[in-house]
SEGU-658675 format. One record per residue (C-alpha): x, z, y. Coordinates in steps of 0.1 Angstrom, whole numbers, plus 5000, padded with zeros to 4 digits. Each point is the difference from the previous one (the first is absolute). Layout:
// SEGU-658675
XZY
...
***
This chain:
// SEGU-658675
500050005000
501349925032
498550145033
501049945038
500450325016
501150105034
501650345013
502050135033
503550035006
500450145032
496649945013
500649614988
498049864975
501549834968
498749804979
501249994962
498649944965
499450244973
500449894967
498850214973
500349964958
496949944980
501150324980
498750345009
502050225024
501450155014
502949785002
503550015015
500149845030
502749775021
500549925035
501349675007
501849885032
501849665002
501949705014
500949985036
496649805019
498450034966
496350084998
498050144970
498549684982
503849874996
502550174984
498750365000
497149904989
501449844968
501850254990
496950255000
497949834984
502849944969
500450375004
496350105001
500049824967
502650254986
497750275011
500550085034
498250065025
501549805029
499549945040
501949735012
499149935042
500849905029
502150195024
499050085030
500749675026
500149774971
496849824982
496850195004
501250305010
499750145035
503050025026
501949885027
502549805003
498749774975
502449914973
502650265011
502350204978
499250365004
502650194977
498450345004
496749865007
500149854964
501350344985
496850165021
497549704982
501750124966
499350405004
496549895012
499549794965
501050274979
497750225018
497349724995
500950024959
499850404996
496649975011
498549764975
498550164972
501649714976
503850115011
501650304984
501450095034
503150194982
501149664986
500849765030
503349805006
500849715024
500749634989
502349855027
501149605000
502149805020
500050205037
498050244983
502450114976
501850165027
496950185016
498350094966
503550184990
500550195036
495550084996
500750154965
503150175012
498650215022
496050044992
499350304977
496949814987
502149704982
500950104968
502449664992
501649625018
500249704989
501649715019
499449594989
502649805023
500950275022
501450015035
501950355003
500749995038
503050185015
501049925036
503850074989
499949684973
497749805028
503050015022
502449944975
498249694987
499949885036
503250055014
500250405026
499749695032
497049804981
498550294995
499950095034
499349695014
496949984981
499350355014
500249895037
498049714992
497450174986
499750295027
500149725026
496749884985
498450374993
501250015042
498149765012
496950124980
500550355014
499949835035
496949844994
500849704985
498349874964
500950104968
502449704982
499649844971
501849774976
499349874967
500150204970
501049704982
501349695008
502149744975
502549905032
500650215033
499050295013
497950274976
499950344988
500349844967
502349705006
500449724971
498649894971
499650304976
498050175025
497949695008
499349924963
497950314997
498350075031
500049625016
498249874968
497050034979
502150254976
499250295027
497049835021
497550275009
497850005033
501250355007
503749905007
501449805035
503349865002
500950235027
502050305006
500950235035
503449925008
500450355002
499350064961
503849894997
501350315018
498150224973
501549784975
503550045015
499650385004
497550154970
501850234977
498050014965
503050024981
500050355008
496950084975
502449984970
502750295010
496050215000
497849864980
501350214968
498850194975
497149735006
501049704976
500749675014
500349634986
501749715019
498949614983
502249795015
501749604995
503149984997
499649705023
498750115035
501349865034
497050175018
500350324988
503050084984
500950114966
502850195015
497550215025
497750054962
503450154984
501050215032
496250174998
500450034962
503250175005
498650225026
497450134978
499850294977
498950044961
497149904992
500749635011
500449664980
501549665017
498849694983
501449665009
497849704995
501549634994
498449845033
501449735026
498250105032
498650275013
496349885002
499849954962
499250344997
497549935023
497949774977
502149814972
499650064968
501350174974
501950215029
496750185013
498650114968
503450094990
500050245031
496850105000
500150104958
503550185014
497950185026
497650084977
501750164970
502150215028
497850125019
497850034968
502750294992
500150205029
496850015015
***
């Protein structure tokens, strides 16, 4: 059974879908938060529904600016925001009679690796993580990857545009995607996903603030895995990633404390674990028999 629901975070209103197994409950539950622009009917909401079907109880949704869920400005990274929407969702599961509030844990993929291991780090409610694809954010690697002067040219540029919005001026956009120039998602891996029929839903736009790249350049998630213990974790990962590293999966594996398993997957890109097959079932039956363990 799958039913729309809406709750507050904040006094906005998000909008999400609850997923529920046929079986009687009550019912573990997961909270699922995913890739960067994402919105529920694309890659979160895969992976619930495949996980509802192992007998979860799952809410995938939209965060608040993104999809159908209130906010402003629209499609704008919020980093604590989105760790906000997630304590609000739990809150939302504990209060349905088919969750066993005592059994939640937080499904993370792509950007939402990074926030689902930081959420479960540090909320007493989340009994377990589990990252697809993961993005483990630490502004100390961001710099490194960029070069210390890149990094802080990017920084100038980016406050210069947050400036002129403070002064009055409207809030800048670029594309999210975009196979040549300028996007928040430049080149063709990106584009093959979101810029095709493989991730077309009416609740996404091909835009992002400008300023969402200074939370990208600045979020820390990575610090979730030096806390998230004695809660169990699991990190699915390709070895193949040039969007989100494999080297920033091992560094958060590393980080983290027994109870914790890394599994590497034989993909090429990064957005086959969004919806290429056998890679997701693979994850998701990995997700599954973990979490199946601990929760």
């Amino acid at each position: 059974m799958s039913e729309k629901v809406e709750f507050t975070a904040d006094g906005i209103t998000l909008v999400g879908d609850l997923r529920i197994p046929a079986s009687p409950g009550p019912h573990p539950a997961l909270v699922l938060t995913g890739p960067f622009t994402g919105t529920r009917d694309q890659v979160t909401g895969r992976y619930a529904a495949l996980l509802t079907g192992s007998g979860y109880v799952t809410l995938a949704f939209d965060h608040r600016n993104w999809g159908e869920s209130g906010g402003e400005p629209r499609n704008h990274e919020d980093p604590q925001g989105k760790l906000n929407d997630l304590r609000a969702a739990v809150s939302l599961l504990r209060s349905r009679p088919e969750v066993d509030g005592d059994r939640i844990g937080a499904v993370g993929i792509g950007l939402g690796g990074g926030y689902a291991l930081k959420f479960a780090a540090f909320d007493p409610r989340v009994r377990a993580f589990a990252g697809v694809a993961g993005s483990y954010n630490n502004p100390y690697d961001t710099r490194a990857g960029m070069s210390p002067d890149g990094y802080r040219d990017a920084l100038v540029s980016l406050t210069a545009a947050l400036e002129r919005q403070d002064r009055g001026g409207p809030v800048e956009y670029l594309p999210a995607v975009a196979e040549e120039g300028e996007a928040a998602m430049p080149g063709d891996e990106p584009f093959a996903y979101y810029g095709t029929s493989r991730g077309a839903s009416a609740l996404w736009r091909n835009e992002v603030t400008r300023a969402s790249i200074r939370e990208l350049l600045t979020v820390d998630t990575m610090t979730g895995a030096d806390f998230l213990s004695p809660k169990p974790g699991l990190i699915v990962h390709g070895v193949v990633d040039r969007l989100c590293s494999p080297e920033g999966a091992e560094l958060a594996y590393r980080r983290m404390d027994e109870p914790k398993r890394l599994l590497w997957l034989d993909t090429r890109r990064h957005i086959d674990l969004y919806d290429t097959e056998p890679h997701v079932t693979r994850a998701v039956e990995a997700v599954a028999a973990f979490l199946g363990g601990h929760l």
